[in-house]
C-alpha positions in Angstrom: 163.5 131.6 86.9 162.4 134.8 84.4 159.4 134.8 86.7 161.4 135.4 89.8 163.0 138.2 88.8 160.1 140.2 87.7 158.3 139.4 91.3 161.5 140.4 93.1 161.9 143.2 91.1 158.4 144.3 91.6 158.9 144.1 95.4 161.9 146.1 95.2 160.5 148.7 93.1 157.2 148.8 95.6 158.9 149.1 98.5 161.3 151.9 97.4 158.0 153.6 96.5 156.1 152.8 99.9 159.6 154.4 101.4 158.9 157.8 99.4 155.7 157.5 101.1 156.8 157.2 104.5 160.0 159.8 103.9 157.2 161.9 103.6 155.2 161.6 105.9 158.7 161.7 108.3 159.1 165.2 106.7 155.2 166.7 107.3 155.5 165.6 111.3 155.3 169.1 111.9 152.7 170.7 109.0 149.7 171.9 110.2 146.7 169.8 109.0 148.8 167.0 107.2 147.2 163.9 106.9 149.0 160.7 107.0 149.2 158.8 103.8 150.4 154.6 103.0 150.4 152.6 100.5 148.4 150.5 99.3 149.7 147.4 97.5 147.7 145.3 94.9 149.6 141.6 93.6 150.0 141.5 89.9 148.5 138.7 87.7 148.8 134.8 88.3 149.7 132.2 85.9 149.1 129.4 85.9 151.6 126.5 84.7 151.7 122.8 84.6 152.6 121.5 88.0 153.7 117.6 87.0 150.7 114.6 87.1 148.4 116.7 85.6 148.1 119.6 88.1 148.4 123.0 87.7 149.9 125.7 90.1 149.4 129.5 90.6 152.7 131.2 90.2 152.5 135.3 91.0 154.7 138.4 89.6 155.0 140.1 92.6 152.7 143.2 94.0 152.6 146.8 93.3 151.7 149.9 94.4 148.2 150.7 93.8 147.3 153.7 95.1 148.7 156.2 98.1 145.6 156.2 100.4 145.0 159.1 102.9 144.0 158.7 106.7 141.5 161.3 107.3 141.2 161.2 111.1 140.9 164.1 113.3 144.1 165.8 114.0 145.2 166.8 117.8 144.2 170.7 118.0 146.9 173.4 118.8 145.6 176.6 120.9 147.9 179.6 119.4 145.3 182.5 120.4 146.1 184.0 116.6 142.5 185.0 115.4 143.3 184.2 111.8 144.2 180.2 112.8 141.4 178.2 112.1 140.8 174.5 112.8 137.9 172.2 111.6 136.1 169.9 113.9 134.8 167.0 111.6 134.9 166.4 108.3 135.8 169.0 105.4 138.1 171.2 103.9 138.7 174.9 103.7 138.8 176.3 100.0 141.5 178.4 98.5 142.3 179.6 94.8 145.3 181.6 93.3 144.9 184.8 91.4 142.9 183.8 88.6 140.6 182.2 90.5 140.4 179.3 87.8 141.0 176.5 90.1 140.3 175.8 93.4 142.3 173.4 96.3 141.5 172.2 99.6 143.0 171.8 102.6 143.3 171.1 106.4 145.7 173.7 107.3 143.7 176.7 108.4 147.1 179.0 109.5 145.7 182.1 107.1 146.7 185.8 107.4 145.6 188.9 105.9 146.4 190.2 102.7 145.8 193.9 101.3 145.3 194.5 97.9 145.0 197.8 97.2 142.0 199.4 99.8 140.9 195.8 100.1 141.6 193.1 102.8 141.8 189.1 102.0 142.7 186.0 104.1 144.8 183.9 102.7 146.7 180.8 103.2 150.7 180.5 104.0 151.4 180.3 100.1 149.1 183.8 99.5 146.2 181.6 98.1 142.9 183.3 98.9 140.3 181.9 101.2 137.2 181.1 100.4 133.7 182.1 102.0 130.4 179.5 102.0 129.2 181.4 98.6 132.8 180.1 96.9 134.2 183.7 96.8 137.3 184.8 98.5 136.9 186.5 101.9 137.3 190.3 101.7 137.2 192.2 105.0 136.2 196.2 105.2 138.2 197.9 107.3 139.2 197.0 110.6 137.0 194.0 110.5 138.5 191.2 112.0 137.7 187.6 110.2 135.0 185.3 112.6 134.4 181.5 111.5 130.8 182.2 109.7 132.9 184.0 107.2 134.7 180.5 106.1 133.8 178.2 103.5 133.8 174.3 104.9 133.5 172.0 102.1 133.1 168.2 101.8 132.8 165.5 98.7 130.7 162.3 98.4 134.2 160.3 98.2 137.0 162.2 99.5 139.8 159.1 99.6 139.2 159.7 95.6 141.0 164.0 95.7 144.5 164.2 93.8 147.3 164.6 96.2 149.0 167.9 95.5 151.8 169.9 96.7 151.6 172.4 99.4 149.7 170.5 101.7 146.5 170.7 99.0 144.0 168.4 97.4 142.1 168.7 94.3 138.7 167.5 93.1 138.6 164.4 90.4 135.8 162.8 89.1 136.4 159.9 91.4 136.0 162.4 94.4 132.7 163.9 93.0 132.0 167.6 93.3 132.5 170.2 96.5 129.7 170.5 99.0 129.2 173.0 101.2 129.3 171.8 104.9 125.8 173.5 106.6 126.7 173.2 110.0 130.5 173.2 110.0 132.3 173.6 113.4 135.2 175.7 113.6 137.3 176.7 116.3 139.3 179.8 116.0 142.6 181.0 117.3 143.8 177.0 117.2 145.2 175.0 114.6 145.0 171.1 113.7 148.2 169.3 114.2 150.0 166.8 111.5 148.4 163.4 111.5 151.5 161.9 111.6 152.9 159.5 114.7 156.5 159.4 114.8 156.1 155.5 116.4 153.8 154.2 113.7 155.8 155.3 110.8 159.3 154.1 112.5 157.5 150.9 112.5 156.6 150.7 108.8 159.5 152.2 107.5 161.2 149.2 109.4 159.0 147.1 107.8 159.6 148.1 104.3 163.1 148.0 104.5 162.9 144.7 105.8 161.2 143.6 102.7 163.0 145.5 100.6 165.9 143.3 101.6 164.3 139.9 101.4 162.9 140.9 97.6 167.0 141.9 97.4 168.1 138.6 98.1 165.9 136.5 96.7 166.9 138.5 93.1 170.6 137.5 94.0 169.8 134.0 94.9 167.9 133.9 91.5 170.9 135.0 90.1 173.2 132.9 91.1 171.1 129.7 90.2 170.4 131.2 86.5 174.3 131.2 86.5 175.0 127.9 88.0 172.2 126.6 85.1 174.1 128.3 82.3 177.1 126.7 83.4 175.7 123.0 82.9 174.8 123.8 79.5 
């Protein structure tokens, strides 16, 4: 019976965390460059106990969520005619750091603007970040000079399912990613932007799904329940 209520409570917990997942996903629909994410579930260990004449049967405690994976497919593209929206064809990531400079994010969303700092002229991202050229530095424009794609770092990592999810629509490098690489050949177009990754139909469907199972793993605690109290009773 113990063993039932962990596995149920696993589920429940699980789902309610696949649900976050989804809930946010609902609420980037509209971010530019938003990948979607899901969860991916892994089942917990097995036992194994004695299952009468000398067998023995597998009993699980339930599943968990492993990981949030990322689906890193091309995004629909948005023509706004704003020279400062960029949008990458392919793989990669535009580069952007704070005011330090002391660490460095990626991201999908190319919406930048232009920043002056004194007599100089940056692009930078929605939050103010500055963006980042092929040599790693951020871009500074002289002038009246308007920003053209060659100016803009595209970068790319031997595994990038393993970059930290951040806020702000950013990723981060780990060790499990590997290091940034600059993308030779990168392709992108200006004066669009790359739409959210999300589809409203899919994600309905899932969070149907999980809230589905979050009421079967519901009831089966409750039924659980009751037979550990109906058990008691006989003692």
């Amino acid at each position: 019976m113990i063993r039932g209520f962990y596995a149920s409570r696993s589920g429940i917990i699980g789902q309610q965390q696949n649900m976050n997942v989804i809930a946010n996903n609902f609420a980037n629909i509209s971010t530019n460059g938003y990948k979607a994410q899901e969860a991916a579930f892994s089942t917990l260990i097995y036992a194994k106990v004695q299952g009468g004449a000398g067998t023995t049967v597998s009993t699980g405690h339930g599943a968990r969520v492993q990981s949030t994976a990322v689906d890193y497919s091309q995004g629909g593209l948005q023509e706004t005619g704003v020279p400062t929206d960029m949008a990458i064809l392919g793989e990669g990531f535009f580069a952007v750091t704070t005011g330090d400079g002391e660490d460095v994010y990626y991201t999908r969303n190319g919406e930048f603007k232009y920043s002056v700092d004194g007599d100089a002229k940056f692009l930078v991202d929605s939050a103010g970040a500055y963006v980042l050229d092929p040599d790693g530095s951020p871009v500074e424009l002289e002038g009246g000079e308007e920003i053209t794609p060659g100016r803009i770092g595209v970068y790319k990592f031997p595994n990038r399912h393993g970059l930290e999810l951040l806020g702000y629509n950013r990723l981060a490098a780990t060790e499990v990613s590997g290091e940034a690489e600059l993308v030779e050949e990168a392709v992108i177009r200006q004066g669009s932007l790359e739409r959210s990754g999300v589809t409203a139909s899919e994600e309905i469907v899932r969070m149907i799904e999980a809230s589905r199972a979050f009421g079967f793993n519901t009831r089966v605690l409750q039924t659980i329940d009751e037979m550990e109290g109906v058990a008691n009773q006989l003692r």
